[in-house]
Every structure is written in C-alpha cells, then in structure tokens.
C-alpha positions as CSV (number, residue, x, y, z in Angstrom):
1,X,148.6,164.4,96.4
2,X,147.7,161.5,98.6
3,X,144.2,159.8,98.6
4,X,142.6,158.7,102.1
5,X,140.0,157.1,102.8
6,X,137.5,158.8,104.9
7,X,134.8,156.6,106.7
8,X,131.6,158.2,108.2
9,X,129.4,156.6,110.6
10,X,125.7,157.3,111.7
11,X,125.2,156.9,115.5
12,X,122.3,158.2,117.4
13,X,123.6,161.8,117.9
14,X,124.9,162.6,114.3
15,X,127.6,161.8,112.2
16,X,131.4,161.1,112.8
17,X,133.7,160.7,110.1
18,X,137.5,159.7,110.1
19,X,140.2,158.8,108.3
20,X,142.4,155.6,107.3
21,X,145.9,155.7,106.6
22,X,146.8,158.8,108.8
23,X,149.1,158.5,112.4
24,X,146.9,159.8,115.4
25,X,143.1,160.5,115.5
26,X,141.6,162.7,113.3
27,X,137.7,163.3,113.6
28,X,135.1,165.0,112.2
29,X,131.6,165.2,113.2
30,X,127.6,166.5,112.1
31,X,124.4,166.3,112.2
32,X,124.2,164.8,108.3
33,X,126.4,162.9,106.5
34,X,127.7,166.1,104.4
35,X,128.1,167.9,107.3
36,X,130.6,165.2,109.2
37,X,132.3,164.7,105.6
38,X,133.5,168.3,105.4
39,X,133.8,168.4,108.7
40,X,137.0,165.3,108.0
41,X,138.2,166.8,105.1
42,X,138.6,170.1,107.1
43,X,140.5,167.7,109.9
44,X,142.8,166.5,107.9
C-alpha cells in the first residue's frame, strides 16, 4: 500500500483537500475539514 500525503486548506467557502505524489489533479472539497478529508480519500 502506498502512503500520500493529503493537504487540506481552509478558504472562505469551505475546505479543499488534495494530494502529493499523485500525476494529475485530484480534489476534494467541504464545508469542514473532515468533510474535504473524506472527500480526498474518496478521490483518490
């Protein structure tokens, strides 16, 4: 199993996580940090 790292960001209008290490753009979003988390995992 691989690990990546999964960065989430607070911005005005929610939450927005992504990943490092992974070709293209993968993004996940919500309106708390658990939310956008999931969110990634579910992404990837």
């Amino acid at each position: 199993m691989t690990q990546l790292r999964i960065i989430v960001e607070k911005h005005p209008d929610g939450y927005v996580a992504y990943q490092l290490g992974l070709k293209g753009v993968i993004v996940g979003e919500g309106d708390n940090y658990e939310e956008a988390l999931k969110d990634g995992k579910s992404a990837i």
